[in-house]
N, C-alpha and C positions, 0 to 999 in steps of 0.2 A: 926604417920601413921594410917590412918585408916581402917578398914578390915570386915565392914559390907556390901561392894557390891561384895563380891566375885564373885558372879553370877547374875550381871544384865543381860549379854543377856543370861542367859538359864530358864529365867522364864518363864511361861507360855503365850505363844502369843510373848515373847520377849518384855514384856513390866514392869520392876518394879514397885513397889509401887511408888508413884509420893511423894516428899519429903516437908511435909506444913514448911510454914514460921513459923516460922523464922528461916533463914537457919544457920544451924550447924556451917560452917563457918565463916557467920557473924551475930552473938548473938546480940540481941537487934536492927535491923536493919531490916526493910521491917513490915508490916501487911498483912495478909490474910483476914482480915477483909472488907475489900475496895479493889477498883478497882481505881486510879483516869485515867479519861482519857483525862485531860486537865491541862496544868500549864501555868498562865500566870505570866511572872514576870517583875516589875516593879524595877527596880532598878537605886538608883544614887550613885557614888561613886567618892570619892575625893582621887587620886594614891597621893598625897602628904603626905595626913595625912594616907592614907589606913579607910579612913571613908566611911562604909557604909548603906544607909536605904535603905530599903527592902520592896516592898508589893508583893504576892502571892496570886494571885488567882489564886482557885483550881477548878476543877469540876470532882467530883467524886461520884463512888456509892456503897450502902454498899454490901456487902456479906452474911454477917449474919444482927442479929439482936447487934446492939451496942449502948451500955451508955457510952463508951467513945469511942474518935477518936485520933490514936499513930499517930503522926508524928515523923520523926528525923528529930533535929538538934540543930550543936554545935557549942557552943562559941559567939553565936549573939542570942539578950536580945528580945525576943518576947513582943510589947506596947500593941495591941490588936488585938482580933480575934472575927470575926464574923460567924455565922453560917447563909446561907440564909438570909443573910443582917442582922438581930439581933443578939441581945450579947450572950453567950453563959455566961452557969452556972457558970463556971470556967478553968482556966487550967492555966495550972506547968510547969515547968521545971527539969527533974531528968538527970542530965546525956545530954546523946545524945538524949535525947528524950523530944516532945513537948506534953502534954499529953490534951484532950480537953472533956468538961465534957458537954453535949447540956442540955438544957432546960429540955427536953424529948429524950427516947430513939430513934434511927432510926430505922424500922422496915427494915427488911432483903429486899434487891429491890428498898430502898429508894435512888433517885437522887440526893444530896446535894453538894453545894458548900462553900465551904472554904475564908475567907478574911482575910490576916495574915499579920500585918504590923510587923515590926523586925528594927534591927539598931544595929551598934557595931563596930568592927576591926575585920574582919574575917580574920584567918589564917590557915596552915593545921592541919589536926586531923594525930597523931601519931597514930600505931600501930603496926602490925605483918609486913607492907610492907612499913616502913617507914614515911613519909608523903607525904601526898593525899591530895586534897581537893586546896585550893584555897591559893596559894603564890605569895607572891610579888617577882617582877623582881628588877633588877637596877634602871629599870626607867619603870614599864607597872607593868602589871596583869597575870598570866598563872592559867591557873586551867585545875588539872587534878585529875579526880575524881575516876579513879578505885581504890579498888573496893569501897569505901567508902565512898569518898572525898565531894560526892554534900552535906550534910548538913552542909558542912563547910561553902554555903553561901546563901542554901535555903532550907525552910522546905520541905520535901518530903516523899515519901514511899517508902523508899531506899531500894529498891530490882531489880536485873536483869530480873527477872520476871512480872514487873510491868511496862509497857513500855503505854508511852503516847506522847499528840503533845505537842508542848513547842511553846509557842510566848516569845520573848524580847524584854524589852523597855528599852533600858540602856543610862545613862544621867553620861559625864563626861569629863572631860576638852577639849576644840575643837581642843590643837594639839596631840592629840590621837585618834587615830586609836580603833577603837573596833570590836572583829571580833566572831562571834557566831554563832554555828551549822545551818545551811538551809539558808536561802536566805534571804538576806538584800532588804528589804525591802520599806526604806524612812529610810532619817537623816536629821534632820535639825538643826541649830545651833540660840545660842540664846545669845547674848552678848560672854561671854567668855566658855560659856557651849554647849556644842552637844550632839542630842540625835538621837540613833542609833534603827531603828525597824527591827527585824528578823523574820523571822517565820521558824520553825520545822514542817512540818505539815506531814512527817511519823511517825509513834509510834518509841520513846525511851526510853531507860533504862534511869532510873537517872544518873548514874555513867559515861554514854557518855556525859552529859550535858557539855557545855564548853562556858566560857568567855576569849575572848584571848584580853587583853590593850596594845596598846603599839604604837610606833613614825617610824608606820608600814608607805611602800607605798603598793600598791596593781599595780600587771601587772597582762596579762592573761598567763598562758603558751601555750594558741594554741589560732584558730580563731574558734569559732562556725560557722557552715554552718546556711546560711540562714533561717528563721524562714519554709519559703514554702519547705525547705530539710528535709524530716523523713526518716527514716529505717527502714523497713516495722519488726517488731516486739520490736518493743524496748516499751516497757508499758509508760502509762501517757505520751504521746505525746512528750514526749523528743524527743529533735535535737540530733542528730549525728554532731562530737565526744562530749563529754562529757564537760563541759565548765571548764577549770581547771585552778586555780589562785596560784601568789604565792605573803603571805603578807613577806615585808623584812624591817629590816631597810635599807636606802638610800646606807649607805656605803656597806653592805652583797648584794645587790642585784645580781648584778652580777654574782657573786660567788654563790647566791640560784639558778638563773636560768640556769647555766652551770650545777651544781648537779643534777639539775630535766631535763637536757636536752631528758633525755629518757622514762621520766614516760608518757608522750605520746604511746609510744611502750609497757609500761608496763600492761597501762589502755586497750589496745586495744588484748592485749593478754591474760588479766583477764576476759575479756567480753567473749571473743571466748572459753576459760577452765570454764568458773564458771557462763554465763550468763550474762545480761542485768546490766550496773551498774546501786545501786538502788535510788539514791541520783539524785537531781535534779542539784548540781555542787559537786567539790573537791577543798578545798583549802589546801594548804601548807603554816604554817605559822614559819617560821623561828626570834624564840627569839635573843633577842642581846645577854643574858648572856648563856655561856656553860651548856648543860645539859647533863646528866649521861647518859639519853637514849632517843630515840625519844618516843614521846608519842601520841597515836592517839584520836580522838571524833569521833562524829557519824558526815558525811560530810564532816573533816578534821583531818588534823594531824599538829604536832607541832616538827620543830627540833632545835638545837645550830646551832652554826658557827661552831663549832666542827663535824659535819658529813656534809659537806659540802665538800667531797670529788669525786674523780672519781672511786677509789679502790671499789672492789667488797665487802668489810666488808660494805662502807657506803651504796653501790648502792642496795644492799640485804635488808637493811633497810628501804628503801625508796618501797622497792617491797612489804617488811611485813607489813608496814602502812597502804599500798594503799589497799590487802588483806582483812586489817580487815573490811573495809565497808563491804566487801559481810560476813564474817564469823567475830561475833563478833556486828558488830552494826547491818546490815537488820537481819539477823540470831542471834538471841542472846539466850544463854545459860541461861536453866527456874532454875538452881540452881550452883553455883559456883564449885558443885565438878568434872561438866562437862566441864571445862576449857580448856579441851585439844580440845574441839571443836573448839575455838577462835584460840587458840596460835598451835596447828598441824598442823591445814589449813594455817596459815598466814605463819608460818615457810617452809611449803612444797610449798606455794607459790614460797617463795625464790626461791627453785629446780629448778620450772618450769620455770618462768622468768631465772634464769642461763642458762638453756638447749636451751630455747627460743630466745637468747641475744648473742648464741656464745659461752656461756663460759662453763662449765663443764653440764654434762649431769645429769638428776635428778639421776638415776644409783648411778654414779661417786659422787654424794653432800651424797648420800642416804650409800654409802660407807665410804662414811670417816665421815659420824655423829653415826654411828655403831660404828667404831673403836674408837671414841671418847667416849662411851658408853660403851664400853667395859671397858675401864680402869677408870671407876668411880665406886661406891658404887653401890648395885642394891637393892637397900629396897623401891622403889619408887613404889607407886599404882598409875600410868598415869592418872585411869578413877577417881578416886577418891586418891587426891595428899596428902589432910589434909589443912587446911589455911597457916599453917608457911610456904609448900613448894609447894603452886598454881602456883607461877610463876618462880618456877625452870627450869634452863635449860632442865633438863632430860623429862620434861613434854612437850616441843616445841620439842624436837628432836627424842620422840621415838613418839609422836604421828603425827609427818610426816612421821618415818618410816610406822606407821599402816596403813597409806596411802597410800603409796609408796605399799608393800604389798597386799592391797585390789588392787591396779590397775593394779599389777603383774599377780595378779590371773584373772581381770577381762580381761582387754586390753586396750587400750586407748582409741577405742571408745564407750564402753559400761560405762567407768568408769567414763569419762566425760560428756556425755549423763547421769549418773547419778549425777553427779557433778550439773550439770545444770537443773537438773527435782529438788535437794535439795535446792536448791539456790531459785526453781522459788515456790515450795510447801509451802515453810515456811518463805517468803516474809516478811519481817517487823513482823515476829513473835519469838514467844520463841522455842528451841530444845533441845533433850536431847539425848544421845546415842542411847537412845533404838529408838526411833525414827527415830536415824540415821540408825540403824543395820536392822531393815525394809521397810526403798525404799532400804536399797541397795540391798535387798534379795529381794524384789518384783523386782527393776530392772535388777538382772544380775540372774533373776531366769533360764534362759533358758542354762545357763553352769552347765553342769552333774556337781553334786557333789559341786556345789557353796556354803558355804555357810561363808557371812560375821560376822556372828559369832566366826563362830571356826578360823577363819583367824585374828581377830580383837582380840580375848581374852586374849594369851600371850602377846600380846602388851600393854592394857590399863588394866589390869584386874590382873596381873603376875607381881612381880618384878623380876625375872628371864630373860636378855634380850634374846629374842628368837634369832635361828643364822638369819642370812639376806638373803631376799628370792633371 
């Protein structure tokens, strides 16, 4: 546990020192060096053999002044690399890391691009939160990257901080399905091979990156309104409702599209609490083989046939998925000790969709995740967990309580109205607590005696759980 933010929000302004990379929780991972604000990746792969070649193209630019360029990435055999279309002096492999040595140094401002061919058997990288990164199915591909997992199958600047647009060009057997973040774009097939174009064109973290293979169909879950139907505020010309797909195998579908029968109601009630969804679609892609937990990307989520249920355990999951696009992927945390940003919001989601849906009142969720808290250990720092315990339970359930709390004190319509000035401020960008703790103190300035501070500190800041407001 660690105990060096005791007091982020009572610094001066309410703003800490901002934390440089390479961050603390994950050592060896991300540069401050560079910024890239483009990855194109060119990939072919064979699900039989798990064979795959790789080219990346990068476009990015430096920060400082550098003689060498870090990338990460594991387990797959870098052939060559180009800087600016010429060879570059050299580069290594140590580890999780691609190391690139230019001709000449780049001066601080310099523009440059990246050409990185690779090839191997990519699988996941172990660590503190199991494996991550890029796993074969029974019969497909799943990749799930947090926090660590993208150099499992591309080089990157693996940090949550470092968010860019992503294009795909994936090349692999034609009765597979391929499915990846933002909108598919063109596929065409060529003897026994298909090749599938995507494009990402909002900023993402690496770690939302996702490749989903597999003997998917695709349905829509609703009907998009006509292209001449807008909703007078909804950003980037998006149609009203949202276009949202579910890929399944043949035999699950049914049974996917009964479990999502309400995420319609879910997505429409996210919009109204949190804003504008910020993705140009949603897809839901249900794997054939059982998995442990449902997993989300930036524009989709990924579940088993195992939560494929009506009970409120699976339907609460399906609510905290759909959550993380607004908190987690458009809003993404500039360092991982902020985590409770992602999993608070998505957890407290839950609540409100329950309250929303009929079933228990956020109150009534927000009471029995206390008593639940009550009878566990209390040595947990919410605002800063440590790596071993980022995705502990105690860190989704007290940091919805701190939620629940601020909206107690606010009310429900100054809190949401903040909810959605945070959503719309820091659109496709990075956040961090203190950040949080001043809209909400700029917007609920006008309640005597407000302040989201002293209301938020026992929560995220205290292992001591505070009583329940």
């Amino acid at each position: 546990m660690t105990a060096h933010r005791e007091h982020p929000l009572g610094t001066a302004g309410g703003r800490p020192a901002s934390r440089p990379l390479p961050d603390p929780y994950t050592p060896g991972h991300g540069s401050a060096d560079y910024q890239v604000s483009r990855y194109e990746l060119y990939l072919d792969y064979r699900v039989a053999t798990n064979r795959l070649s790789g080219h990346a193209a990068i476009t990015a630019r430096s920060s400082t002044s550098m003689d060498t360029i870090t990338l990460n990435l594991s387990g797959l055999r870098v052939l060559k690399v180009q800087l600016d279309g010429r060879r570059v002096r050299r580069f290594s492999q140590r580890g999780n890391q691609l190391i690139i040595v230019p001709a000449d140094p780049l001066p601080t401002g310099t523009d440059f691009s990246l050409d990185i061919r690779y090839d191997g058997t990519p699988g996941p990288i172990t660590g503190d939160w199991g494996e991550v990164g890029w796993e074969e199915l029974t019969d497909g591909v799943l990749v799930a990257g947090q926090p660590t997992g993208a150099p499992s199958w591309f080089p990157c600047n693996d940090h949550p901080s470092q968010k860019a647009s992503f294009g795909y060009t994936i090349t692999t057997e034609a009765n597979y399905r391929v499915i990846c973040n933002g909108v598919l774009v063109s596929r065409h097939a060529k003897a026994s091979r298909q090749t599938w174009v995507f494009e990402q064109a909002e900023p993402m973290a690496t770690y939302l990156a996702t490749v989903q293979i597999g003997r998917y169909d695709l349905r829509p879950l609703n009907t998009p309104l006509p292209a001449s139907t807008h909703r007078a505020g909804v950003p980037d010309g998006r149609h009203d409702p949202v276009p949202q797909y579910v890929a399944a195998p043949p035999a699950l579908m049914a049974s996917a599209t009964a479990a999502l029968a309400r995420q319609g109601q879910m997505m429409e009630t996210f919009e109204t609490c949190f804003g504008p969804y910020p993705f140009a679609n949603y897809t839901v892609v249900v794997a054939d083989d059982a998995l442990e937990i449902p997993l989300e990307a930036q524009s989709l989520s990924v579940f088993g046939p195992n939560h494929l249920r009506q009970e409120w355990n699976e339907q609460r999951l399906i609510a905290h998925e759909l959550a993380h696009q607004w908190f987690g992927n458009s809003l993404t945390a500039s360092t991982w000790a902020d985590i409770w940003l992602h999993e608070g919001f998505a957890c407290y989601a839950e609540w409100i969709w329950s309250e929303a849906s009929g079933n228990l009142s956020a109150q009534d969720r927000a009471r029995a995740a206390w008593q639940g808290l009550s009878d566990q250990a209390q040595d947990l720092v919410v605002g800063d967990p440590s790596p071993e315990l980022m995705f502990d339970d105690r860190v989704y359930k007290r940091g919805a309580l701190a939620l629940h709390a601020l909206r107690l004190a606010a009310g429900d319509v100054l809190f949401f109205e903040f909810l959605r000035k945070w959503t719309d401020s820091y659109r496709h960008g990075g956040v961090t607590t203190a950040k949080f703790v001043d809209l909400a103190d700029r917007s609920c300035g006008g309640i005597a005696g407000f302040s989201a501070s002293a209301i938020l500190m026992p929560w995220l800041y205290r292992t001591v759980l505070p009583p329940l407001p």
